[in-house]
N, C-alpha and C positions, 0 to 999 in steps of 0.2 A: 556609450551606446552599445546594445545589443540585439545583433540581430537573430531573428528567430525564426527558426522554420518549427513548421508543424503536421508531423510523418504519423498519418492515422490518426480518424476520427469515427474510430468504426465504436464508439461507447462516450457517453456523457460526460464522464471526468476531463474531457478533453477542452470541454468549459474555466475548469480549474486556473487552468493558462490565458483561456483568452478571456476569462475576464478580469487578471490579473493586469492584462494591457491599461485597463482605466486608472490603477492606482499607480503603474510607473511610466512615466513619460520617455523613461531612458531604453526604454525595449521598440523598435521597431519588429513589426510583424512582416518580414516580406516573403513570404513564397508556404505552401501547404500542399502535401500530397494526402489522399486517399482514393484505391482502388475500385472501392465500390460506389457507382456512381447515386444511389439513392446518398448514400451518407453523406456525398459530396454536397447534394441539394441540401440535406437538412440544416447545413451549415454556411452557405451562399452566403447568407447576408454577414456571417461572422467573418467570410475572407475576400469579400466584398475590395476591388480597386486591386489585389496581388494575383500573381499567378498560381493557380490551382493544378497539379498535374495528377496522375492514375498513377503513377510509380515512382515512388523515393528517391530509385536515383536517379534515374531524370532530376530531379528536383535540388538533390546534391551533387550533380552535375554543372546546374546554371546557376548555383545561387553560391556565394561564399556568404556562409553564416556558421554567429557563433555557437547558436544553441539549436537542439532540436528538441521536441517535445514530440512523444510518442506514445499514441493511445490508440494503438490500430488493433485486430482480430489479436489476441492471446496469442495463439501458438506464432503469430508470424511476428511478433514483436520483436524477439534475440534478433533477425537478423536486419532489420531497421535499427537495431541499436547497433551492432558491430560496421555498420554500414556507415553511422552517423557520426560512430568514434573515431573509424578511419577516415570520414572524411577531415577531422581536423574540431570536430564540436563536441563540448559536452550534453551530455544527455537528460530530460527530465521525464521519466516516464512516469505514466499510472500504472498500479499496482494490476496485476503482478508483473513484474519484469519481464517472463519469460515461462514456461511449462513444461521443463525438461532440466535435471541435474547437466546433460550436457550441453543446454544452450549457456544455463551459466556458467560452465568454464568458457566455452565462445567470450561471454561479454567478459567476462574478467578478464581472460588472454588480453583483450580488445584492449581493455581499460588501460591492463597494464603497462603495456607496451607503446600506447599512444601518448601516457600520463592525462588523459581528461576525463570528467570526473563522472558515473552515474549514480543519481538522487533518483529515489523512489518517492512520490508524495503520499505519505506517511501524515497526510492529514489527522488525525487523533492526536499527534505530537502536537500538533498545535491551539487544539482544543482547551478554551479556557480550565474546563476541569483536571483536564494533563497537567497544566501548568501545574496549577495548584497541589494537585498529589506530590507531581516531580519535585515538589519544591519540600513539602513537608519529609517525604524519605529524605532529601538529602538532609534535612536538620536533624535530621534523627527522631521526630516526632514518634514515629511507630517501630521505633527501635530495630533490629533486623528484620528484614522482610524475611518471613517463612514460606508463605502461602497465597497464592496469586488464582483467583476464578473466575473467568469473563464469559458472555456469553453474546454472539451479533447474529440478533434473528435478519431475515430481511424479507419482501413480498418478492415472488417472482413475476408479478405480472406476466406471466406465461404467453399471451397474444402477441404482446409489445417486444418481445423476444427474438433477434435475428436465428435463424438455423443454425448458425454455426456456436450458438451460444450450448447447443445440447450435445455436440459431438467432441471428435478428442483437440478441436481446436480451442475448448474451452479450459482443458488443463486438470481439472478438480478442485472441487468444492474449498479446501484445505491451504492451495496456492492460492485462491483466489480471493477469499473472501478471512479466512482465519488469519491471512500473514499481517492485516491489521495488528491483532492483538498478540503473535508472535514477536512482532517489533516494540509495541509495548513491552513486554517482558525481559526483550532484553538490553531494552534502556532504563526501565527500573531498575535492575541488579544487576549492570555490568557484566555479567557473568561470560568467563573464557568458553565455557565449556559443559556437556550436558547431554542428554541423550532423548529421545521424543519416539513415541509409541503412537501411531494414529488408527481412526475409525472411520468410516465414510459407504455411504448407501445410500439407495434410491426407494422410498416408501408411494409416492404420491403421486410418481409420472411414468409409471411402470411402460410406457408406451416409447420412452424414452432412454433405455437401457443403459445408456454412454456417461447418462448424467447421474452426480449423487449431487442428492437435495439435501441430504445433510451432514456432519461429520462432526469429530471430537478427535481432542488430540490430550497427552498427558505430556506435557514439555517440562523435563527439569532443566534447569538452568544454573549450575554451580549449584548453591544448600537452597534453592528455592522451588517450589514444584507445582508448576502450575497446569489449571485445568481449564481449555478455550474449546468453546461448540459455536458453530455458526450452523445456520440452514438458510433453506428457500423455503421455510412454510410459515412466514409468519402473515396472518389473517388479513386478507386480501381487504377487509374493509376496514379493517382500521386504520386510526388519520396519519400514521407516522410507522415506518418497518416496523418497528416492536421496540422495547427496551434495551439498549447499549449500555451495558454495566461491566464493570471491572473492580472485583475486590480484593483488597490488600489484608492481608495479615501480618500482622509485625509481635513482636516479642511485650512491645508495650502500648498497642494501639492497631486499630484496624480504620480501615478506613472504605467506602464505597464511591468509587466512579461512576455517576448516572449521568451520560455523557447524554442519549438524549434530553434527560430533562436539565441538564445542565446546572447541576447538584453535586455537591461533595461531602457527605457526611460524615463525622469524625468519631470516633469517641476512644479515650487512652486510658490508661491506668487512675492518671491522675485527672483526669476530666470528663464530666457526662457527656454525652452526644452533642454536637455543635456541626451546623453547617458552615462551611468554611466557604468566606470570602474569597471569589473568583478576579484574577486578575482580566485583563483584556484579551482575545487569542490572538491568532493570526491566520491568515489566510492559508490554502491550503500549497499554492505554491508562491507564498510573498516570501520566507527566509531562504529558498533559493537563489530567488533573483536579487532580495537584497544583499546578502551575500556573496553573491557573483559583480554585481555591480561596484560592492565596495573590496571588493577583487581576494578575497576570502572566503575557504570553505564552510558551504554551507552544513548544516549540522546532521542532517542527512547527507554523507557521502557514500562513496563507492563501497566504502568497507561495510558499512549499517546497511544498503542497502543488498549488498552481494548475501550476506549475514541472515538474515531476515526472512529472504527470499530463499535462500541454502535449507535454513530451516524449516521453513513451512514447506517445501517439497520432499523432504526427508519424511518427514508426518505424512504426504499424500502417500509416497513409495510404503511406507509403514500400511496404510491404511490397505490399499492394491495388494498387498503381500500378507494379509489377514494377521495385520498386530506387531510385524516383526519390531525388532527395538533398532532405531538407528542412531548412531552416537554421532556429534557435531561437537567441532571444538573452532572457537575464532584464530582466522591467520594474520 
């Protein structure tokens, strides 16, 4: 059995979790903080029969539990995670971890010294089309990876918007929405080590100064050099954010990740274009809990996510610092 608190519900992904409760009977839900009281409402009926409190530790005061799950205001997450480490539980946040090179030393310090584990949900990992890709690099289908180009438009819904989504609680564009495909990259290539140059700016909400709507980074990663753009301008009426694409270049084969349309297109040296058969995915946080249950680390841990997240804030600092080059190498 696991018990689980859940510290912030100040963004949607915080669904991730609870509705992972229908598919495992072994997680008890007992105890949820969030400080802001509308968000508290909008999720009543999700924590519906447990106690509900305005501040975390309070909450990690009355409850001994094993796990926390934290999806609260960006900048105030690090210290809900160092809070939740020392209280004795591992951690599952939503992306981003944290908005500050030095909250992540905080949670690392935290991790280190407590030994329990923080998972980033790194949802795209488990997207049928991941599968599929991760599977064929490892065979070597597309022979060495060289060249990696993604792009994750998204709608900003600008009304639907809390305040503090425009200000410096929100982190930037870069941490927030790119370490998706930062993490991708550097679970396709392994790679130690590499260096990342970022871009970021504000075209469309000039009334909002604080915020970039959009950015671009150039991440190399060991001999692979990849190029990931995310924004907030992708066209408000259309039926789905926009196109989620990740493309592969290899030495004998390329390949295209269309994660929205849930597509893998192939073609090699030795073979014309074929869309490649999709395994089954997984949920966005089912291999953590499965793998905490069966009492084994999950495949996002502390280090992938410390990693990830190290990265993609190095590309915001880059981007704030008009281009500078920041080198990253894995501890």
């Amino acid at each position: 059995m696991i018990r689980l608190a859940v510290a912030g519900m100040a963004h949607q992904h915080v669904l991730y979790v609870l509705d992972e409760l229908a598919f495992q009977p072994a997680i008890q839900l007992v105890a949820a903080s969030e400080p802001d009281p509308a968000s508290r409402a909008r999720y009543q009926n999700r924590t519906a029969g447990i106690a509900v409190y305005p501040d975390h530790l309070e909450m990690l005061a009355r409850h001994d539990v094993d796990v926390v799950a934290v999806s609260g205001v960006y900048a105030q997450r690090a210290d809900v995670v160092v809070d939740a480490l020392n209280a004795g539980a591992d951690v599952l946040a939503d992306k981003p971890l944290c908005t500050s090179l030095d909250q992540l030393a905080a949670i690392e310090e935290a991790a280190a010294r407590t030994g329990r584990v923080v998972s980033v949900m790194f949802e795209k990992r488990g997207y049928p089309v991941t599968l599929a890709a991760r599977r064929l690099v490892a065979d070597g289908a597309l022979g060495e990876l060289t060249l990696i180009a993604s792009t994750g438009p998204h709608k900003l819904r600008y009304p639907e918007r809390p305040a503090w989504f425009f200000t410096g609680d929100y982190g930037g564009i870069l941490g927030d929405l790119a370490v998706h495909d930062v993490d991708m990259v550097l679970a396709l290539t392994g790679a130690a080590s590499g260096y990342v140059v970022g871009s970021a700016g504000n075209r469309a909400y000039p009334e909002r100064p604080a915020f970039g709507d959009h950015g671009a980074m150039l991440l190399v990663a060991g001999g692979v050099s990849a190029t990931i753009d995310a924004h907030w301008l992708a066209p408000e009426a259309a039926a789905s954010n926009g196109k989620y694409v990740m493309r592969l270049v290899g030495t004998q084969g390329t390949a295209e990740m269309r994660w929205t349309d849930a597509e893998l297109e192939v073609c090699t040296h030795e073979r014309d274009t074929w869309m490649e058969k999709l395994p089954a995915g997984m949920r966005p946080a089912q291999d953590f809990f499965d793998q905490r249950l069966a009492g084994a680390a999950p495949e996002v841990g502390t280090a992938e996510s410390v990693l990830a997240t190290r990265v993609a804030l190095l590309a915001q600092r880059s981007a704030d610092n008009g281009g500078a080059v920041e080198y990253w190498r894995r501890r």
